[in-house]
Phi, psi and omega in degrees: 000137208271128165235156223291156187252219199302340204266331221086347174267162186295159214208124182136188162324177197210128141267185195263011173255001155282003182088012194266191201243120264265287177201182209242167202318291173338322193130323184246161183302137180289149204272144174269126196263106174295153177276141202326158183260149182286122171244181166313147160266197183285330207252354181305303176299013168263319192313300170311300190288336180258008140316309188259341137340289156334289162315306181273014195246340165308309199281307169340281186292339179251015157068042177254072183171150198245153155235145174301194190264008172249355167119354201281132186254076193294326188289344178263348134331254191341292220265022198230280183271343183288293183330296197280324163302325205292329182279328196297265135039280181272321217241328176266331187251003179023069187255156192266114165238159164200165207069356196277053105328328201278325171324139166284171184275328196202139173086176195320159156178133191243133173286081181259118175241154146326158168218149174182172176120340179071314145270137195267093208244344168270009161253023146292302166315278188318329156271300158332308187315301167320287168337279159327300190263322184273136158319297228246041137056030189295197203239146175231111174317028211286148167226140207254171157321120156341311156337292158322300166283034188252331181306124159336253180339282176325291182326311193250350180290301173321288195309324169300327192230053150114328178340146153208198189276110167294090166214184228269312192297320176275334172297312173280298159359291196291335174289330191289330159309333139123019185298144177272120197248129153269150187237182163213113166273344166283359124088228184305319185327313187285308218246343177250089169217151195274188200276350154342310196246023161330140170052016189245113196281139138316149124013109231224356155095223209246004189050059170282313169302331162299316154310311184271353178280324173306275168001299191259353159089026188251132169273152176259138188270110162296143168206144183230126198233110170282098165164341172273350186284354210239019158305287192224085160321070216286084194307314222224181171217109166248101221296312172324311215263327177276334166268006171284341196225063200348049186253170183287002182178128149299084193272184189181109182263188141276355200211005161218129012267012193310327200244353171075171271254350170279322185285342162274008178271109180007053207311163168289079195242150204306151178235119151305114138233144175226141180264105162324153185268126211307172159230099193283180190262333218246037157254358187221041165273355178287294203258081171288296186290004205273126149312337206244313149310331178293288204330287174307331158291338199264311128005291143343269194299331171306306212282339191255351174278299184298294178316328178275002183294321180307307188292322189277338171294341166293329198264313199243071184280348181269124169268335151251049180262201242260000000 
């Protein structure tokens, strides 16, 4: 069925018991014209967004919108920190995901990354990324330092947006909950280390993460992310400054503090991830508790992170080309 066009009449061929003329002198049929397309006027994709600006500055203010039982705000997700990672992400850090086959599509999965970088801006990514790029659009679970939530302001900037305590207990919950939970098991060690020792992975702690993937019988995704460490290169630690001001590292950068708050701004530099292929569990949840198995699972997942670190820095030899 034909549909109708601008006029009310039907919009296609025409036949000649519609009354239109059989063809035209030469021999051929008259050519049928699609109808012109509607498109938006100027200002309707404005109308709309701050319609829904709105919309969404209603539900705010009128506490019409949900959090889980750790603060997490997927709507403020979306429409907030996503927005804002995303350029940095697409546009500034021009990243390369790959592997994301290895994500399960629904239910656990715990994400073990490198950490680096001086600021920890790859597990910001590395959740967009997650977001962004997987079919099923999941939510990546991170868990941080105690620090962090000790911070106000940062403390609640996490929790919104899905973050908690990396301990053994808030881990397994979200697993158990069928959530994709991220760890960085080199934790400050990774992310204040100089840029001297790039890509040369820490220490991976007592392996606690390891622990909560048995327990829940959940596989761990190894993932290895090439691009942060060259963000804010971390020359110097000046350690006297870091303990006056009780952080785990003072850095001196090239742009910080030489230029004061333009030295927090990022260099651009290319960003790898490649997601590794899981290593299930849920054959080895009776020996949870066994030290000599975490060790060698945590092992594992080190070993398979550093080598995939090797392969991609070979793949990316300019760290900031195109």
């Amino acid at each position: 069925m034909s549909e109708p066009g601008h006029n009310g009449h039907p919009v296609g061929p025409v036949s000649a018991r519609d009354g239109a003329p059989p063809a035209h002198a030469n021999g051929h049929k008259p050519v049928a014209r699609p109808a012109p397309a509607v498109s938006d006027r100027p200002g309707d994709v404005w109308d709309r967004r701050v319609a829904s600006g709105l919309a969404f500055l209603r539900r705010r203010l009128t506490g019409q919108y949900e959090v889980d039982e750790f603060g997490f705000d997927p709507e403020l997700t979306d429409q907030l920190f996503h927005p804002v990672l995303r350029r940095l992400y697409r546009d500034w850090f021009r990243t390369e995901v790959s592997g994301l086959e290895h994500l399960p599509t629904d239910g656990p999965g715990l994400v073990v990354a490198n950490h680096s970088g001086t600021v920890a801006l790859d597990a910001l990514i590395l959740s967009t990324a997650v977001h962004d790029s997987h079919p099923a659009r999941r939510y990546l679970r991170l868990l941080g330092a105690d620090l962090v939530f000790r911070m106000p302001v940062v403390s609640e900037l996490a929790r919104k947006s899905g973050g908690t305590v990396a301990c053994n207990p808030d881990a397994e919950r979200l697993l158990n909950r069928g959530e994709l939970v991220g760890v960085f098991p080199e934790g400050f060690k990774g992310i204040g280390k100089l840029y001297s020792e790039r890509y040369k992975l820490q220490r991976f702690g007592r392996g606690g993460f390891v622990s909560a993937a048995l327990r829940t019988g959940t596989p761990i995704v190894p993932v290895a992310i090439v691009g942060a460490e060259e963000t804010y290169p971390m020359l110097a630690d000046v350690k006297p400054l870091a303990r006056l001001l009780k952080l785990p590292y003072f850095p001196v950068t090239p742009t910080f503090p030489w230029l004061g708050p333009l030295g927090m701004v990022p260099l651009p530099s290319k960003w790898l991830i490649e997601f590794c292929p899981p290593i299930p569990t849920d054959q080895l949840t009776d020996q949870a508790d066994d030290p000599l198995v975490v060790f060698n699972l945590a092992d594992q997942v080190r070993e398979t992170i550093q080598q995939t670190l090797h392969r991609l820095l070979e793949r990316r030899p300019d760290p900031f080309g195109p």
